[in-house]
MIVEXMAR-996316 format. One line per field, with one value per residue: residue in one letter; z, y, x of N, C-alpha, C in turn. Coordinates in steps of 0.1 Angstrom, whole numbers, plus 5000, padded with zeros to 4 digits. Layout:
N
rest: (A, ...)
nz: (Z, ...)
ny: (Y, ...)
nx: (X, ...)
caz: (Z, ...)
cay: (Y, ...)
cax: (X, ...)
cz: (Z, ...)
cy: (Y, ...)
cx: (X, ...)
END
This chain:
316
rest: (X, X, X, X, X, X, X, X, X, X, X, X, X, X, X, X, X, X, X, X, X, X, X, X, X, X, X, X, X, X, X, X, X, X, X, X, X, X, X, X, X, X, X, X, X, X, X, X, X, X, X, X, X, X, X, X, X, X, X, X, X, X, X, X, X, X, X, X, X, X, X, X, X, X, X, X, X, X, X, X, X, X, X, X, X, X, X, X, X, X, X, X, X, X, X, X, X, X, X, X, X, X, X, X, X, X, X, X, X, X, X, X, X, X, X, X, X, X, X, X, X, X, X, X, X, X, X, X, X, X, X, X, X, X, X, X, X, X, X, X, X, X, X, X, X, X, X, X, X, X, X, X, X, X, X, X, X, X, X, X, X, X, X, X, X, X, X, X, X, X, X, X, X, X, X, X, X, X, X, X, X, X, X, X, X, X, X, X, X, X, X, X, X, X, X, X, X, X, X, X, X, X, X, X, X, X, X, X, X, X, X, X, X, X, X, X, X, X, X, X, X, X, X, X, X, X, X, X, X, X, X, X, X, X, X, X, X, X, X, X, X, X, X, X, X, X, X, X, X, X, X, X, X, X, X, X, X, X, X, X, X, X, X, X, X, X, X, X, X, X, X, X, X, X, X, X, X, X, X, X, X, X, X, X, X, X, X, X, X, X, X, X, X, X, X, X, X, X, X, X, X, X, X, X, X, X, X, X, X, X, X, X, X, X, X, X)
nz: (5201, 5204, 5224, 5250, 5248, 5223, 5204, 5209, 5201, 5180, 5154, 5154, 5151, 5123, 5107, 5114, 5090, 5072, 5072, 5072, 5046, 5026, 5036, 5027, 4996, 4995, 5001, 4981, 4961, 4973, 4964, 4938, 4936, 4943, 4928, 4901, 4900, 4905, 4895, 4907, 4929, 4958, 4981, 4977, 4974, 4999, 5013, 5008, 5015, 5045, 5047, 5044, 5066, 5089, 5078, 5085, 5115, 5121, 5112, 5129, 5153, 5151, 5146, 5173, 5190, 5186, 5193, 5219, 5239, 5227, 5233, 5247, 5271, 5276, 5287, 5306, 5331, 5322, 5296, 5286, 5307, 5306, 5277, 5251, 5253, 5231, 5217, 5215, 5192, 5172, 5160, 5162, 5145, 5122, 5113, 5114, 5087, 5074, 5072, 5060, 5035, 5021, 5023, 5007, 4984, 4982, 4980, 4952, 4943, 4941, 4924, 4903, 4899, 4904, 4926, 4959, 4970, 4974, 4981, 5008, 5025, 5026, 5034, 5061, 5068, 5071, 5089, 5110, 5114, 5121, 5145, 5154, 5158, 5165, 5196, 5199, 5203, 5229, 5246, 5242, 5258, 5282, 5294, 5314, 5317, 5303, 5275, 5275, 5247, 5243, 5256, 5242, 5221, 5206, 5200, 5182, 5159, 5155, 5139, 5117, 5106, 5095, 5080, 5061, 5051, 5032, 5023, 5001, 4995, 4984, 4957, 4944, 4941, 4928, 4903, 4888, 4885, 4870, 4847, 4838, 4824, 4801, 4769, 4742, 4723, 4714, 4725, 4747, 4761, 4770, 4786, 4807, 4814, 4821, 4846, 4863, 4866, 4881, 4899, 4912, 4920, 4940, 4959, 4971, 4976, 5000, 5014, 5016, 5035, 5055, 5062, 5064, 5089, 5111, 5108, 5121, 5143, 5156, 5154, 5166, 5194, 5214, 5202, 5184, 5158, 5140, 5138, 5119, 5095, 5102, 5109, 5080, 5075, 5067, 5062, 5030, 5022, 5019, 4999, 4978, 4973, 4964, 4942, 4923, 4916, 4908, 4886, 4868, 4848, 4832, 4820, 4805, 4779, 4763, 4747, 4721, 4726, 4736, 4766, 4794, 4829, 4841, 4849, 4841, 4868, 4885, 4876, 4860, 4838, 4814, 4795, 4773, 4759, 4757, 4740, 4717, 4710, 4703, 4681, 4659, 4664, 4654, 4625, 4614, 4614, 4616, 4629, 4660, 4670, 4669, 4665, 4661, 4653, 4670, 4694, 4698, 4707, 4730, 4747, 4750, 4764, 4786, 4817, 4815, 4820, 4842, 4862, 4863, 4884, 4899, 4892, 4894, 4869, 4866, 4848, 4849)
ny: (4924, 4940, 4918, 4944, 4935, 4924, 4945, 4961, 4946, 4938, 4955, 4951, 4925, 4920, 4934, 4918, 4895, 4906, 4913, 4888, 4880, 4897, 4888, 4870, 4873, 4884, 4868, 4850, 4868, 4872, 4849, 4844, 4865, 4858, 4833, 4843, 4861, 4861, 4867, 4894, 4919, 4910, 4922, 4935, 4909, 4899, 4921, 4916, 4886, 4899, 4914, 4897, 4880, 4893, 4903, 4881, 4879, 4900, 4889, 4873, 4882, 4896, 4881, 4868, 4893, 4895, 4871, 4867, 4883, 4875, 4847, 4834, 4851, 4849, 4847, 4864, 4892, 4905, 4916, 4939, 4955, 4955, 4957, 4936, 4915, 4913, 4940, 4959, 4949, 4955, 4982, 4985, 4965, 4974, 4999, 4988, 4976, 4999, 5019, 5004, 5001, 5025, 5044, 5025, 5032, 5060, 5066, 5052, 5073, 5091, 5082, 5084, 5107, 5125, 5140, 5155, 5168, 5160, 5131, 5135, 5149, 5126, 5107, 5117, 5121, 5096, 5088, 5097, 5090, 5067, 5066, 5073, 5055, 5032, 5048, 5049, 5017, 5014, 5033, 5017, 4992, 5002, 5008, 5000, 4993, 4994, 5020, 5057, 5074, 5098, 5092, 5074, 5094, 5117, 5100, 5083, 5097, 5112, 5090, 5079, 5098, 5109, 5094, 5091, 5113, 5108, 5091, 5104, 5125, 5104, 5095, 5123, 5129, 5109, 5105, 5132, 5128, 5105, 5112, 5134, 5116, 5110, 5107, 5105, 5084, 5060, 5039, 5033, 5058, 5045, 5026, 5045, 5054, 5035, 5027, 5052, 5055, 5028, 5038, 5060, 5047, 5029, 5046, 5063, 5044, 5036, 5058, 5069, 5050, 5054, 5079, 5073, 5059, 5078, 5092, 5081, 5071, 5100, 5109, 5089, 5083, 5064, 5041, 5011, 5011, 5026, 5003, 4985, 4991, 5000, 4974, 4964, 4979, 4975, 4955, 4966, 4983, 4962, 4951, 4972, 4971, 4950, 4944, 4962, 4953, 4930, 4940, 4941, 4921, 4914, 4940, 4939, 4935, 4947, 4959, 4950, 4937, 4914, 4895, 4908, 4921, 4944, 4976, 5010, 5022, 5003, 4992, 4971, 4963, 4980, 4997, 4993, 4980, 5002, 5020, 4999, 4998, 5028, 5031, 5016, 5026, 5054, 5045, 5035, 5057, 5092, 5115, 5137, 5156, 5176, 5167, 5144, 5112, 5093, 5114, 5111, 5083, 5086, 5105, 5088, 5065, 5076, 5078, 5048, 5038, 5051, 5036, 5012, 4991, 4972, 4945, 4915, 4908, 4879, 4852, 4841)
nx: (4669, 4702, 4725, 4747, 4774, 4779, 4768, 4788, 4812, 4809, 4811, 4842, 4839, 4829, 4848, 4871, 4861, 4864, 4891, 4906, 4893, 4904, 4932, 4931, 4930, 4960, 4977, 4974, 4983, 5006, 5022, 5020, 5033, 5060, 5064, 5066, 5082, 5111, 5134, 5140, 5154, 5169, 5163, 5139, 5123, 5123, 5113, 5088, 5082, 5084, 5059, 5045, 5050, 5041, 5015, 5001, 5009, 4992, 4965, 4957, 4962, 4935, 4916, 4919, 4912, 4877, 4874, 4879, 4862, 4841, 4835, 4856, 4849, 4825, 4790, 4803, 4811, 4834, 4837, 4829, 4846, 4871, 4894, 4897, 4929, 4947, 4938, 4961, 4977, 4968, 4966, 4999, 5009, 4997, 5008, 5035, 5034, 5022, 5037, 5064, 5057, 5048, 5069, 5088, 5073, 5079, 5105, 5103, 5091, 5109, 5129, 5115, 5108, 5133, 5137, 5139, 5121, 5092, 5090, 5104, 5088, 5066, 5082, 5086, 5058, 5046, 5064, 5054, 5030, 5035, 5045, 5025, 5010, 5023, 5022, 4997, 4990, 5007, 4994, 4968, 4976, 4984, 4963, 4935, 4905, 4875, 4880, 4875, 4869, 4886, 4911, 4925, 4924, 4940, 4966, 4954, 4944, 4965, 4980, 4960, 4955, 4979, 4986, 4967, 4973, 4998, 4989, 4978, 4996, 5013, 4999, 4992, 5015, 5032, 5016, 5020, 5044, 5045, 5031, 5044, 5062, 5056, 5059, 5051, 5048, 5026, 5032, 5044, 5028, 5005, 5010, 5020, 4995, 4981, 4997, 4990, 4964, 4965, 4982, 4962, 4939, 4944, 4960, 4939, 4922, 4933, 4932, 4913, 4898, 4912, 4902, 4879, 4878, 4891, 4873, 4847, 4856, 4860, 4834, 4815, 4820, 4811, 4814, 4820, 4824, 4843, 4866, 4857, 4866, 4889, 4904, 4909, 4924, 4957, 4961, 4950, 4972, 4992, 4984, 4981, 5006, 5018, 4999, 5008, 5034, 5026, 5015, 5034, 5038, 5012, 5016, 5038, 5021, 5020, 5040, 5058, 5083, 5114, 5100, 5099, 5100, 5085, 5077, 5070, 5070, 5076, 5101, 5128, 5147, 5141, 5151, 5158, 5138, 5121, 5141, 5140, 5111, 5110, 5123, 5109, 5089, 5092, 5097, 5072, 5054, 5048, 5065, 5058, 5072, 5099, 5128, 5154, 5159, 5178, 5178, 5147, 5151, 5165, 5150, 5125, 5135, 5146, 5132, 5127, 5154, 5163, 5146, 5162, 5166, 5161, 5159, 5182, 5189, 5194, 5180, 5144)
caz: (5204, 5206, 5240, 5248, 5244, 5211, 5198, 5212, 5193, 5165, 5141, 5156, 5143, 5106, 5104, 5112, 5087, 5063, 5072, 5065, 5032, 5020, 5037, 5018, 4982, 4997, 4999, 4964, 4952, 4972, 4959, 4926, 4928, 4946, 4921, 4889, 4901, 4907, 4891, 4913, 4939, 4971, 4996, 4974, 4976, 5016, 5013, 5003, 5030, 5055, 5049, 5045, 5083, 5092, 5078, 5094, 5129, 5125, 5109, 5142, 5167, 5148, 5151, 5185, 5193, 5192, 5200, 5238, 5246, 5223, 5235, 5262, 5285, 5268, 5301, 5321, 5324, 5316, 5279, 5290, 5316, 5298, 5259, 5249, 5256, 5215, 5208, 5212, 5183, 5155, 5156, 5164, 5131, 5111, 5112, 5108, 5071, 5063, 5064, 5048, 5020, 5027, 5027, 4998, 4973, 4986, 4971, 4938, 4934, 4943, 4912, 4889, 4897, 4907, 4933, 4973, 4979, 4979, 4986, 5019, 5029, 5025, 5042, 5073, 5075, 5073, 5104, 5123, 5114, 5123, 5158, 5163, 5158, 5182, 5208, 5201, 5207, 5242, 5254, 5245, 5263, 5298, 5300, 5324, 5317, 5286, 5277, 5269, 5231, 5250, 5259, 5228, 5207, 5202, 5193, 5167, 5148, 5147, 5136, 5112, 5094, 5088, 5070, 5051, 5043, 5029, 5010, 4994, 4988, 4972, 4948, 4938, 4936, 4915, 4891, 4881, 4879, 4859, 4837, 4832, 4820, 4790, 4754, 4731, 4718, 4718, 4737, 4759, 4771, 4775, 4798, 4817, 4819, 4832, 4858, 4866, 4868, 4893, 4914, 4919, 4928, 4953, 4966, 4972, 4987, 5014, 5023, 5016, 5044, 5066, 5065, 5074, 5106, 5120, 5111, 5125, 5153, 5161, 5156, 5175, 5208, 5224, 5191, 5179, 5146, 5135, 5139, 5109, 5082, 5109, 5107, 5070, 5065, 5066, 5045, 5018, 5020, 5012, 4984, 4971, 4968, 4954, 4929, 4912, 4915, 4897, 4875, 4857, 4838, 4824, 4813, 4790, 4769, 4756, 4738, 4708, 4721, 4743, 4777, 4807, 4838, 4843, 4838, 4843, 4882, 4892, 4865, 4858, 4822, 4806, 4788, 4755, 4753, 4753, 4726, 4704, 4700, 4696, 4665, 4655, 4659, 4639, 4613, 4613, 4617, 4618, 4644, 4659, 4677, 4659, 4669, 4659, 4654, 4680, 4702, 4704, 4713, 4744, 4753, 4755, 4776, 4800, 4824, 4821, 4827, 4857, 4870, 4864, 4899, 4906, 4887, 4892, 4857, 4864, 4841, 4853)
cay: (4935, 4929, 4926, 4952, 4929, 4918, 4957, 4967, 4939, 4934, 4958, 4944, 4910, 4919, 4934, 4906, 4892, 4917, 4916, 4874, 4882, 4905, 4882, 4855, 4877, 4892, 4851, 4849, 4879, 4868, 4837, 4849, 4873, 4848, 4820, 4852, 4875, 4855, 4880, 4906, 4918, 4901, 4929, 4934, 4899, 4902, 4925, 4909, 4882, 4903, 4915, 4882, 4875, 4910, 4904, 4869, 4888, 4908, 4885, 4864, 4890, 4905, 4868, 4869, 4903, 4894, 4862, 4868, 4886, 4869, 4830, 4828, 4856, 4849, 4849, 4870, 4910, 4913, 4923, 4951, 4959, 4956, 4958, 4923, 4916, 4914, 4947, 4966, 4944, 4960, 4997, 4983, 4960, 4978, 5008, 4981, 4970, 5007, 5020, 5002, 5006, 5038, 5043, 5022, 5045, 5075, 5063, 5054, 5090, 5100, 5076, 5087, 5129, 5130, 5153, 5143, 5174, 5155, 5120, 5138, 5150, 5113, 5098, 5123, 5122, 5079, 5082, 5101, 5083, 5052, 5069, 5079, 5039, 5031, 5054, 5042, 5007, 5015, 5034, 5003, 4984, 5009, 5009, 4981, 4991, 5004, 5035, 5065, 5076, 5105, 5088, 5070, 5101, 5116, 5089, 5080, 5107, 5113, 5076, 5082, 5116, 5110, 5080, 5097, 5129, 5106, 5080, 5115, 5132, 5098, 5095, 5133, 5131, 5097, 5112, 5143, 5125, 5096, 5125, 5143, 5110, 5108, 5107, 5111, 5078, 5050, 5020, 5040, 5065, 5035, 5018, 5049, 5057, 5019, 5026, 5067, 5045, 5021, 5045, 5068, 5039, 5021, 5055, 5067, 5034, 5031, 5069, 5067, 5043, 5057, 5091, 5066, 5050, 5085, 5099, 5073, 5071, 5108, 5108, 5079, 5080, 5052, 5028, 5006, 5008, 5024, 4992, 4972, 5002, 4996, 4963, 4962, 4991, 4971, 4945, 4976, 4983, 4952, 4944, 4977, 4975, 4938, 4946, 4970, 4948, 4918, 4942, 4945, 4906, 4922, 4957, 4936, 4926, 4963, 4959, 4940, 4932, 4904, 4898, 4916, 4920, 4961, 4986, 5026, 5027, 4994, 4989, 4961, 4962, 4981, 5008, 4981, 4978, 5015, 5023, 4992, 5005, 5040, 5030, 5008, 5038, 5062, 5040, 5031, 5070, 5102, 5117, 5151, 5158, 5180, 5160, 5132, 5096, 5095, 5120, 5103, 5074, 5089, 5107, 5075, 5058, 5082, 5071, 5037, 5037, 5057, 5026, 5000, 4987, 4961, 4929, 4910, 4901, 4861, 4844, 4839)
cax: (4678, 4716, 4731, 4759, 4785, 4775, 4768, 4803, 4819, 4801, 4818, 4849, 4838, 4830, 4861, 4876, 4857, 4870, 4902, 4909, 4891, 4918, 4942, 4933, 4940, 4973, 4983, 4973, 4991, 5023, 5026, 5019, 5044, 5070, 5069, 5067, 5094, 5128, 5146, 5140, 5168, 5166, 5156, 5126, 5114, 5123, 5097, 5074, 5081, 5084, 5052, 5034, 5047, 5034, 5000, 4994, 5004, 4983, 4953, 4960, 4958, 4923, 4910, 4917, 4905, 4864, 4867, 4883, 4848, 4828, 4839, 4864, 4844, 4812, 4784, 4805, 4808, 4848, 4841, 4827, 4851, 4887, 4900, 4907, 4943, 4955, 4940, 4974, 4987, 4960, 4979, 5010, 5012, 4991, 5018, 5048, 5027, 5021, 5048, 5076, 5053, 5048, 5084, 5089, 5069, 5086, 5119, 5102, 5087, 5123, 5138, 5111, 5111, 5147, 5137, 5138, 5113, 5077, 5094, 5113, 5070, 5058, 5090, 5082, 5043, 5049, 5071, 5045, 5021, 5044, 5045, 5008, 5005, 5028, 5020, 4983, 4992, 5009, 4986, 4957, 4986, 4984, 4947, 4934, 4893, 4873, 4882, 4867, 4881, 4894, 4925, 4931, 4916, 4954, 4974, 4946, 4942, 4978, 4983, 4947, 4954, 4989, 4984, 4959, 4982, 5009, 4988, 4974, 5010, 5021, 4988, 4994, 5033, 5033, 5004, 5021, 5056, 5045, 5024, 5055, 5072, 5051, 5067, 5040, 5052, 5017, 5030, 5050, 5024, 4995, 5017, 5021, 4981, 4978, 5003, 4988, 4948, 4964, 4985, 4952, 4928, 4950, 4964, 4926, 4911, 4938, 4937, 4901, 4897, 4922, 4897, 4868, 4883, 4892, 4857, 4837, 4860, 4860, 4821, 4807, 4830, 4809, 4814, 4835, 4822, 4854, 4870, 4855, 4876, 4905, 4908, 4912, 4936, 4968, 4954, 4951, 4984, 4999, 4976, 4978, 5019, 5016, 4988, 5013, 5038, 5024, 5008, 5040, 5034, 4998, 5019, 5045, 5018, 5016, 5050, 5060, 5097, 5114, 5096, 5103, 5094, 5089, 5066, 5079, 5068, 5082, 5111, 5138, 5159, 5135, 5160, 5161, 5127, 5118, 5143, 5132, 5098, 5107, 5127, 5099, 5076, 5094, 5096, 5059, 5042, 5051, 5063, 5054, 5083, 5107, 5144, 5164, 5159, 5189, 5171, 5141, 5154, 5171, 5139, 5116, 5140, 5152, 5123, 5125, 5168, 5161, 5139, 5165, 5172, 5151, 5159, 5193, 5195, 5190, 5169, 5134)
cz: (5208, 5219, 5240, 5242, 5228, 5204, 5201, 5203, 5180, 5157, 5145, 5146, 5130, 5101, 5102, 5100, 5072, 5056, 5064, 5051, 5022, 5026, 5029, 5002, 4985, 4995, 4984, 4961, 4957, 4969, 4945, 4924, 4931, 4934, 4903, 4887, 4907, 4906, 4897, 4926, 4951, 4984, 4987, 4976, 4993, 5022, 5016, 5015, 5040, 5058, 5047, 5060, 5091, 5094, 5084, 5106, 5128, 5122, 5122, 5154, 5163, 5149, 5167, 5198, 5198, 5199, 5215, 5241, 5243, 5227, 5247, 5275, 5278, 5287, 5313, 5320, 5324, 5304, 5280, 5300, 5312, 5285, 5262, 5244, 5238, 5208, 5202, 5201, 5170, 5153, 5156, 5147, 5121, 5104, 5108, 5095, 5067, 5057, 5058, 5036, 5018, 5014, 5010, 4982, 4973, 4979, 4957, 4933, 4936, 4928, 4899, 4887, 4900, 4913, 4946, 4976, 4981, 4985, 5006, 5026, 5031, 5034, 5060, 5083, 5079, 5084, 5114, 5121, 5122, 5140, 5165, 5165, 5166, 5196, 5209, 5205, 5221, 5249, 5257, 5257, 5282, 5297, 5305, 5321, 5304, 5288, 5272, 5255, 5234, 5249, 5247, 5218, 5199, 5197, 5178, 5158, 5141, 5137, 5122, 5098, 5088, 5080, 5057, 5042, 5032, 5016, 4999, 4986, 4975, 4961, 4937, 4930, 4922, 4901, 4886, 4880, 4866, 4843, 4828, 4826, 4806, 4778, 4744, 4720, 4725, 4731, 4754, 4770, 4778, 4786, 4810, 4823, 4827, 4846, 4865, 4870, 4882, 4899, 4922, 4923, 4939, 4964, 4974, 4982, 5002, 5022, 5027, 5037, 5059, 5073, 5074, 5084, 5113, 5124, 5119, 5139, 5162, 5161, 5166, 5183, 5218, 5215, 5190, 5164, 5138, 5130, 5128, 5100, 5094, 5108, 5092, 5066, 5064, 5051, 5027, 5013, 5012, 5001, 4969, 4966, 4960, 4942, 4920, 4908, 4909, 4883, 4861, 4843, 4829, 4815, 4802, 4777, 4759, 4745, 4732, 4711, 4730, 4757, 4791, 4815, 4845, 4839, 4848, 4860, 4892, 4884, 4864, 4847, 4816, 4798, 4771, 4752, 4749, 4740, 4711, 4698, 4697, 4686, 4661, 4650, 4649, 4625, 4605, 4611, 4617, 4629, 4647, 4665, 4671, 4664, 4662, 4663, 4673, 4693, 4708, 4713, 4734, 4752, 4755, 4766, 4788, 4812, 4827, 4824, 4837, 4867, 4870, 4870, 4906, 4903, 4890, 4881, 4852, 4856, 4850, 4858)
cy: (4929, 4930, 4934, 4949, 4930, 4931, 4962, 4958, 4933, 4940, 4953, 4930, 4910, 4923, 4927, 4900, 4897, 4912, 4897, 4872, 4887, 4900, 4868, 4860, 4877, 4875, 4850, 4856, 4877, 4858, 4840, 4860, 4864, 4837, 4830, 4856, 4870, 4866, 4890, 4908, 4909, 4908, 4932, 4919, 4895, 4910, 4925, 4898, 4885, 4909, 4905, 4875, 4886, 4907, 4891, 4872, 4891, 4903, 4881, 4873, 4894, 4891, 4865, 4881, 4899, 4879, 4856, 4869, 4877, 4850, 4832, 4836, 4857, 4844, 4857, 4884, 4917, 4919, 4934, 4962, 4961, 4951, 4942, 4926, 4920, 4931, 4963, 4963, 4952, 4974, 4992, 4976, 4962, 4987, 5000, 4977, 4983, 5016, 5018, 5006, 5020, 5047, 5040, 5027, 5056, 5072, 5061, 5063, 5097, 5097, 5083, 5106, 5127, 5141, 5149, 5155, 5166, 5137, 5124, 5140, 5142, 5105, 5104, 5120, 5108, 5075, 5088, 5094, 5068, 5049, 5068, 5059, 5031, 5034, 5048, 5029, 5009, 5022, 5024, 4993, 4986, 5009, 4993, 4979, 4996, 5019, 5045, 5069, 5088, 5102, 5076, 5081, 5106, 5112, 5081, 5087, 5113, 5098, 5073, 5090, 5118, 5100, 5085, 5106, 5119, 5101, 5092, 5125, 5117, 5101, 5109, 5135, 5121, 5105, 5123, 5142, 5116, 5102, 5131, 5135, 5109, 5114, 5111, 5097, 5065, 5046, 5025, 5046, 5056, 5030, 5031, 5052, 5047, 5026, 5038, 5054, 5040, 5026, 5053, 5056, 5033, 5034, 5061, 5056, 5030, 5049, 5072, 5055, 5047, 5072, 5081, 5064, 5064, 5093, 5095, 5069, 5086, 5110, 5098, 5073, 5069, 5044, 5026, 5004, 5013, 5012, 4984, 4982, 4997, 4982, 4956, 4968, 4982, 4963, 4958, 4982, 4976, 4947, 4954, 4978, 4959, 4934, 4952, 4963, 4932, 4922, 4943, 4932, 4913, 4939, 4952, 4935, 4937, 4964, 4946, 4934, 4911, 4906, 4901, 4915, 4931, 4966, 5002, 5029, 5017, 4987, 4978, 4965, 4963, 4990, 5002, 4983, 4991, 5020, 5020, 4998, 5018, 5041, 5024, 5019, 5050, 5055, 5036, 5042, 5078, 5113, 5133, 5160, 5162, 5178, 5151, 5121, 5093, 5102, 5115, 5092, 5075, 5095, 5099, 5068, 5059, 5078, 5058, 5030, 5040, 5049, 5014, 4999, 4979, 4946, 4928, 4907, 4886, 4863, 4836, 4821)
cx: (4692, 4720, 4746, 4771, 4786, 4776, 4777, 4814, 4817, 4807, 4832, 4852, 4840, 4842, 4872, 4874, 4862, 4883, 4909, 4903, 4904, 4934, 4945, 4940, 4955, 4980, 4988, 4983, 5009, 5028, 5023, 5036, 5060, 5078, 5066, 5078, 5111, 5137, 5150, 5151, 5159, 5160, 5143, 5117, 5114, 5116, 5087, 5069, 5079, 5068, 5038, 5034, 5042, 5019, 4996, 4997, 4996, 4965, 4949, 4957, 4937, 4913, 4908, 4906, 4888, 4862, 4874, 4870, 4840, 4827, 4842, 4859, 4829, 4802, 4790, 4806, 4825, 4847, 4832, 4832, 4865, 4884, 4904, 4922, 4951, 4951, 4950, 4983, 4981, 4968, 4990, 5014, 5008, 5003, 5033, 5048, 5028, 5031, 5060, 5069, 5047, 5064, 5089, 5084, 5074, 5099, 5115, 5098, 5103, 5132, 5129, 5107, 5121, 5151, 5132, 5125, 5097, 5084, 5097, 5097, 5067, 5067, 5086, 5069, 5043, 5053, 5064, 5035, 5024, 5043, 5038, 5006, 5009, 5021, 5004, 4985, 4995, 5000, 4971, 4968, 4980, 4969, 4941, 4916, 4886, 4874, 4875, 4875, 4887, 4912, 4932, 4929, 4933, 4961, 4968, 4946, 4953, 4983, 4976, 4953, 4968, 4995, 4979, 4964, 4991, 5004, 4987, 4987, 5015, 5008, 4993, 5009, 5038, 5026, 5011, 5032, 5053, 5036, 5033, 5068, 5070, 5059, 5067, 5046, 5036, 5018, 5032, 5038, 5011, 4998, 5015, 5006, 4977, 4980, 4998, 4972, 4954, 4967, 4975, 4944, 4937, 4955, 4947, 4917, 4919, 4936, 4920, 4889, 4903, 4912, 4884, 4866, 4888, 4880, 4847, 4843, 4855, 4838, 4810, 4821, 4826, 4806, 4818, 4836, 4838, 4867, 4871, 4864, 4891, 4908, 4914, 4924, 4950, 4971, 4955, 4962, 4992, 4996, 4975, 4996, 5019, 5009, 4996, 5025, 5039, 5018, 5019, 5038, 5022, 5007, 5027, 5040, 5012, 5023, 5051, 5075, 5096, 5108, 5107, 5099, 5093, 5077, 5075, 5081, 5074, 5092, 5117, 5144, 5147, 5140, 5159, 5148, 5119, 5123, 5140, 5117, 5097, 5113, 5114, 5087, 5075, 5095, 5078, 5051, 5051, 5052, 5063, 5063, 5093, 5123, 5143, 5159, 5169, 5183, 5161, 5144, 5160, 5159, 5129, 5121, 5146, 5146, 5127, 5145, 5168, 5157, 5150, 5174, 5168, 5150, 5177, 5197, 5193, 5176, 5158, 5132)
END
C-alpha cells in the first residue's frame, strides 16, 4: 500500500514523466523548424525561441516539483504539510506558453476570415485565462500549508475553462474559415483538408486536456491526480503550434511548382504558386466554375495572398 506521501505525489511524478516526454519532441520540432525555416520573419522565429526558454522553465520547475517531497523531505512530514516551493511556476508558465499561441492563432483566423469578430472572443477568453493562471500561481505562492482545493478552486477553473473555451473557438473559427477558403480546384483544396485535419486534432487534444485537469480537479478535491493532464498542457501547446508549422515542408509536396515554404494557414509567397496551378488545371480538366480563366486565377489565390506575411523573402 502506498504511503501518503507517495499517493499525493504520485500523479505529480508521472506527469512529470509526461511532461519531459513531450519536451523532448518540442526540442525536435524546434530544431527542426530552426535549421528549415530561415526565411521566416524574425519575431516569428523569436517565437519559437521564446517559447523553447518557456518550456525548459517550466520542464525544470515540474522536475523539481515531486522531487522536493519525494528526495530532499523524503522521511520527514513537510510534504504533507506545504506545496513544494516550485509549484507556483507550473500555472504561472504554463499560461505564459499558452497564450502567445493562443494569441498567435487569433491573428491568423483574423488574416484568413478578415473579420476581428471570433479572433477579438479568442484574444479575450486567452487573457482571462492568462489571468486565472496567474492569480492561480499567487495564490499557490500565499499559501504556507496544503490546501484545500477550495482556495485554489477559483483561480483554476477560471485559468481551466477558459483555455478550453478558446482552444474550442479557435478549432471552430479556423474550420469554417479555412472551409470557406476552398476553390474547388484539386491541389488547392487537399492542402486545405490537411490543414482543416490538423487544426481540429491539435485544437481538440489541448482543449481536450484542459477539460480533463478541471474535471478531475473539481471531482477528486483531495487528489492530485489532476496534475499528471496539468503538467502536460503547456507542452501541447507548443507542439501543437510547431507541428503546424513544420507541417508546411510535407504540404509543398502537394504542388507541382517551385518550392515554398507555406501552406494556406501558415503562409509565405504562396500567391505564384496558387495561380500556376490554377492555370495548369484549367488547362488539364474542365472546370465547373462558370468564369474566366483570369477570374479563376484571382479566386484560387485570394487566400493564399492574404497569408503572405511570414517569410522575408531570403533564400533558405
Amino acid at each position: 500500500m502506498l504511503s501518503p506521501t507517495a499517493d499525493f505525489y504520485g500523479p505529480m511524478l508521472v506527469g512529470t514523466f509526461f511532461n519531459l516526454i513531450l519536451y523532448g519532441i518540442f526540442v525536435l520540432q524546434a530544431f527542426n523548424y530552426w535549421q528549415t525555416y530561415k526565411g521566416d520573419h524574425g519575431w516569428l522565429r523569436a517565437l519559437v525561441l521564446y517559447l523553447f526558454v518557456a518550456e525548459t522553465a517550466n520542464s525544470i520547475a515540474c522536475i523539481f516539483i515531486p522531487y522536493q517531497p519525494l528526495v530532499l523531505q523524503n522521511g520527514t512530514d513537510l510534504p504533507l504539510q506545504m506545496l513544494p516551493t516550485a509549484l507556483a511556476a507550473d500555472p504561472i508558465t504554463s499560461v505564459l506558453i499558452s497564450t502567445p499561441v493562443q494569441l498567435f492563432i487569433a491573428y491568423r483566423m483574423k488574416v484568413i476570415s478578415n473579420s476581428w469578430i471570433l479572433p477579438t472572443i479568442v484574444f479575450v477568453i486567452a487573457l482571462a485565462s492568462c489571468g486565472g493562471g496567474l492569480w492561480l500561481g499567487g495564490v499557490v505562492i500565499m499559501i504556507k500549508g496544503i490546501p484545500v482545493n477550495g482556495e485554489m478552486e477559483t483561480p483554476a477553473t477560471v485559468w481551466l475553462s477558459a483555455s478550453a473555451a478558446a482552444d474550442v473557438f479557435i478549432t471552430v473559427g479556423l474550420t469554417w474559415s479555412l472551409y470557406r477558403s476552398k476553390t474547388g480546384f484539386a491541389t488547392t483544396d487537399t492542402m486545405i483538408n490537411k490543414i482543416i485535419r490538423l487544426t481540429i486534432q491539435t485544437g481538440l487534444i489541448t482543449s481536450l486536456f484542459a477539460l480533463l485537469d478541471i474535471i478531475l480537479f473539481q471531482a477528486l478535491p483531495t487528489s492530485s491526480a489532476s496534475f499528471t493532464f496539468d503538467f502536460m498542457l503547456s507542452k501541447l501547446y507548443s507542439n501543437s503550434l510547431l507541428s503546424t508549422l513544420n507541417a508546411r515542408a510535407s504540404l509543398n509536396d502537394l504542388v507541382n511548382s517551385r518550392p515554398i515554404q507555406s501552406n494556406v494557414l501558415f503562409g509565405t509567397d504562396t500567391g505564384h504558386l496558387t495561380t500556376i496551378n490554377a492555370e495548369s488545371t484549367l488547362k488539364g480538366s474542365r472546370s465547373i466554375l462558370p468564369t474566366s480563366s483570369r477570374g479563376l486565377e484571382v479566386q484560387v489565390s485570394k487566400t493564399a495572398i492574404e497569408l503572405n506575411d511570414y517569410s522575408t523573402g531570403k533564400a533558405e
